[in-house]
N, C-alpha and C positions, 0 to 999 in steps of 0.2 A: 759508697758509690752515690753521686748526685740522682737527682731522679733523670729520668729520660731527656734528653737531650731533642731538641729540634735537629730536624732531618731534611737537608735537601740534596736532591739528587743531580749532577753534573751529565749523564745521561739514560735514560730510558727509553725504550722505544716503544713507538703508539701499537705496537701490534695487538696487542689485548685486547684493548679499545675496540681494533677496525674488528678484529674476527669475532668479538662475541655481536658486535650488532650485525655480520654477517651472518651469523649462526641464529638470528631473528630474535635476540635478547631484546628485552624492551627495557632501556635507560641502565646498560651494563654498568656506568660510570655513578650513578647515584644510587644503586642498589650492590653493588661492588666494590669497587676500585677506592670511588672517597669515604667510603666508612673505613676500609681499611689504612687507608693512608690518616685519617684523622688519628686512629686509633694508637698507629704509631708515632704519632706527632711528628707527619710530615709535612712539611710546611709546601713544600712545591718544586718542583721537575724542567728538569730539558727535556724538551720530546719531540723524536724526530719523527714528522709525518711525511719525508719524502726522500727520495737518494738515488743511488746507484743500481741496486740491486732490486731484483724482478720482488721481493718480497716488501720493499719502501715503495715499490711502485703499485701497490694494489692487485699484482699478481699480471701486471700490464704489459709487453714489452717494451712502452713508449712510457719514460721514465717522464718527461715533462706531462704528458697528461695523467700517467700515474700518479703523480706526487700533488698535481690539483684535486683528483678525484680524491687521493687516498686522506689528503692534509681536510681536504671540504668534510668528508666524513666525522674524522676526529673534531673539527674546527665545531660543527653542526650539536655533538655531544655536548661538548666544553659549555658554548653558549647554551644550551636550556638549562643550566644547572646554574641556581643563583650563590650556589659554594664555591664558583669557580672564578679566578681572573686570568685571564688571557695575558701574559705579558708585551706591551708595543715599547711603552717608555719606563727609564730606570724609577719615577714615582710610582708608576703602579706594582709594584716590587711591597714599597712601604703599606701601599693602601690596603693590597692584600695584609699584610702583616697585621694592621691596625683593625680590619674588619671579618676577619678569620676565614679568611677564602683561600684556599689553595691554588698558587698560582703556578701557571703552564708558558715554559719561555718556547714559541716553537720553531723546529731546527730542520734541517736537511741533511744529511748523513751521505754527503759526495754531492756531486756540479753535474753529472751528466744531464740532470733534466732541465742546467740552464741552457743545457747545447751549445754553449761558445756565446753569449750574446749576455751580455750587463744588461740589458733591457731589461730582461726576462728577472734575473735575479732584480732589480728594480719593482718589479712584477710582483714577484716572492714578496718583498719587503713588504707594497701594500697590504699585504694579505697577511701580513702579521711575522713573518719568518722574522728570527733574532739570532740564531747559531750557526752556523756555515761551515759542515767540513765538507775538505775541498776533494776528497775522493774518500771513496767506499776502498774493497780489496784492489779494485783493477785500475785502469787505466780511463782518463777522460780528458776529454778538452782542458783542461785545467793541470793536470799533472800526473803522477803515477802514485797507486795504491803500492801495497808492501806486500801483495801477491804479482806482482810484476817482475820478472826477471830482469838481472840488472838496471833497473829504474833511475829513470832523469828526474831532473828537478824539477820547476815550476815551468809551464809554455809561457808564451808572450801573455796571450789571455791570462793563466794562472796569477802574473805578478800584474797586468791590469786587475785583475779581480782582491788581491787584496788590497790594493790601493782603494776600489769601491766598497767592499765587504769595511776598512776604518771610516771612509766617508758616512757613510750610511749607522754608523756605529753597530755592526752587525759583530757579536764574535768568532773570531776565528778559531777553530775545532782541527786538531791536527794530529789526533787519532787515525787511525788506516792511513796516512801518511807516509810515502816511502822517506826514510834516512833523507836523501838529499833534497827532496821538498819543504821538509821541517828545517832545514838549517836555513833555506831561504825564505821562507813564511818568516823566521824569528829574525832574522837581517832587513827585512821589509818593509813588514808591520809596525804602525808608527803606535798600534794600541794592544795592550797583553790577548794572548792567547792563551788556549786551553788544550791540552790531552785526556780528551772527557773521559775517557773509558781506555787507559793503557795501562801497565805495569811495570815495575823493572826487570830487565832482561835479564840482571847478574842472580837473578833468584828464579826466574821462570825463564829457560832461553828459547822465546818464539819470537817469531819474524811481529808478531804484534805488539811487541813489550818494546819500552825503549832503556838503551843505554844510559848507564848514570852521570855520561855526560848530556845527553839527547835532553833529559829531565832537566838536566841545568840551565841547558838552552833554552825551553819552554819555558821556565817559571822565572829567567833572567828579564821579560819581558813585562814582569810582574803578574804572570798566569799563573796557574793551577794545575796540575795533575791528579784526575779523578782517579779511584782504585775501581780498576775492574772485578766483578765477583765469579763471572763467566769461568767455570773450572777449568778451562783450556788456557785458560791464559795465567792461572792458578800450580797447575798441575800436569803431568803426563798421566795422570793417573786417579783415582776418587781424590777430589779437592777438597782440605778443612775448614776448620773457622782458625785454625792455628796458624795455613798459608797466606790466609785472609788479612790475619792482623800482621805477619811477619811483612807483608807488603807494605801496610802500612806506617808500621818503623820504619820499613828502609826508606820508605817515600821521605818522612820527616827527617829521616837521620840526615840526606844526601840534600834535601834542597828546604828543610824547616816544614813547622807546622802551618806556616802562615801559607803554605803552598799545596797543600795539600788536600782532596775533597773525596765525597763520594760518587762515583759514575757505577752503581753497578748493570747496565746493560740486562736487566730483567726480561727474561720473556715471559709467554704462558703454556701452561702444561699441554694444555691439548691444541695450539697451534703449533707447537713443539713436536707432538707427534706427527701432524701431519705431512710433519719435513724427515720422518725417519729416513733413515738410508743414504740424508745427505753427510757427506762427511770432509765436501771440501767447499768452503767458496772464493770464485775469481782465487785461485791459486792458493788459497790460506788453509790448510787443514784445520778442521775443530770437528769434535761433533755434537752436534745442538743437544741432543738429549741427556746429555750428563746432568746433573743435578748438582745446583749450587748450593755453597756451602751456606750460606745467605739465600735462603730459595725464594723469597718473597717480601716484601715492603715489612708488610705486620711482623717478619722473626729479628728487624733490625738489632733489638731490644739485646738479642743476644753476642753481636758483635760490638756494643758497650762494655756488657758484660764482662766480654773477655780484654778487651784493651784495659779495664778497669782492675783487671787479674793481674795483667800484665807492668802496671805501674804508669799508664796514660796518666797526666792530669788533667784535670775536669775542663778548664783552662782548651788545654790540645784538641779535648773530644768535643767540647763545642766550634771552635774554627773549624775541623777540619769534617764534622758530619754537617754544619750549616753555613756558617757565620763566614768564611772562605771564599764560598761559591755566592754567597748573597754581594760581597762586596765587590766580587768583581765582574759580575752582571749590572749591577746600578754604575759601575764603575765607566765600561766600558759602552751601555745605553746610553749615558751621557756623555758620549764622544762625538756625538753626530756631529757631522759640519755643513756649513752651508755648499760644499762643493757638488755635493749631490743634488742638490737644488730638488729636494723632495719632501715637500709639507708631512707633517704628522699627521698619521690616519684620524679622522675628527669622527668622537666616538658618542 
């Protein structure tokens, strides 16, 4: 087995972050988080600091001002920490690479806190946002999540908004996506998308996982499908490191290595507890507290391990734990157009 591979992550969510400097930690992120991630030789993350749901929103019911307050928090960490790069443009990708700072591309996980207005998302952009799914479990001005009983596809806004979301070179995330929204996101979009955190269905069959045609359609646009680690979406039942890698065969088998990445939707243990009891969101059953088979950044080392048991080549296990996701982030940052008529943040 090679040595450790570089590791980027397709989704993560800033919850750690918001709650340990909630919990009045001083500098969670340089006394935690990036020791750990160096340690694993992680190079850098999607992170979503805003969304749909009361838990992206800072605990807010107003999702636009939850996802300012909640993204300002993380946004405020990121910056005092001189290990860190903030990703705006597809060069600062390299730069980090070149000057060993782990770099943070950050995202929104659903549109409800654009409220139906490209302004706002416009807004978002200034302030650094680069990933865009365009709904959480439920339903929003933008389209229908896959906890939606029989769910439509894209609203007029929705197919306005991908048209702004390529202008702007924003990527598009089509994760919690209902079925008919993804088929028109991937008929639309003039620039690859992503399924940052799903699975395949013919192996886990949840309303979250997608069909091994659905994955065709996503990565036909020259996108990615991240592996989710999240046991629910692994398992009915305690989830392995054996359903782990089986996903991840099937990912390559059905749509290639060059399409495949890692998303595993990480939480943290005791913000985790604090959600005990929930066991449905916006229509989607899961329950948060299960414990992953990959429970943590720093255990990566063991899901090498075993694709390397399994007969991965070295080759496969670097595209598809980094090299995958770096290319079509620089790929797709450098898509901006001039239609947006929106200068680069000058930094």
């Amino acid at each position: 087995m090679a040595s450790s591979p570089t590791v980027a992550f397709a989704h993560w969510d800033a919850y750690e972050l918001d709650f340990r400097v909630k919990q009045g930690e001083v500098d969670p992120l340089g006394t935690g988080i990036l020791p750990e991630l160096r340690t694993a030789n992680v190079e850098g993350t999607v992170y979503a600091v805003g969304g749909d749901s009361r838990e992206h929103s800072a605990g807010r019911d107003d999702p636009l001002l939850g996802a300012i307050v909640y993204s300002d928090t993380v946004v405020r960490e990121l910056e005092r920490s001189d290990g860190v790069q903030i990703v705006r443009t597809a060069s600062d990708i390299g730069d980090a690479q070149r000057s060993g700072r782990i770099w943070f591309v950050l995202g929104l996980e659903g549109c409800a806190p654009l409220r139906g207005e490209l302004a706002v998302l416009r807004a978002f952009y200034r302030l650094g946002i680069r990933c865009v799914g365009l709904t959480w479990n439920g339903r929003n001005e933008a389209a229908d999540g896959v906890g939606v009983p029989s769910p439509g596809g894209l609203t007029q806004f929705g197919r306005d908004l991908v048209k702004e979301l390529n202008a702007l070179g924003i990527l598009i995330d089509v994760s919690h996506l209902a079925g008919p929204g993804v088929t028109e996101v991937v008929e639309l979009s003039t620039s690859p998308v992503v399924a940052s955190h799903s699975n395949a269905r013919v192996l886990r069959d949840h309303r979250r996982n997608l069909t091994d045609e659905q994955l065709r359609l996503v990565t036909s646009t020259g996108g990615i499908v991240g592996v989710n680690f999240h046991p629910t979406f692994l398992s009915d039942g305690d989830a392995t490191l054996t359903q782990l890698a089986e996903q991840i065969e099937h990912l390559a088998s059905v749509v290639g290595p060059d399409h495949v990445a890692l998303g595993p939707d990480f939480t943290y243990d005791p913000w985790r507890e604090s959600l005990r009891g929930t066991r449905s969101y916006n229509g989607v059953p899961m329950d948060i507290t299960r414990r992953y088979p990959i429970h943590r950044p720093g255990e990566i080392e063991r899901l090498h391990a075993e694709l390397d048991r399994r007969g991965m080549s070295d080759d496969d296990v670097t595209r598809i734990f980094s090299s995958n996701l770096v290319a079509l982030l620089e790929r797709v940052l450098s898509a901006r157009t001039s239609a947006s008529k929106i200068e680069e943040v000058k930094r």
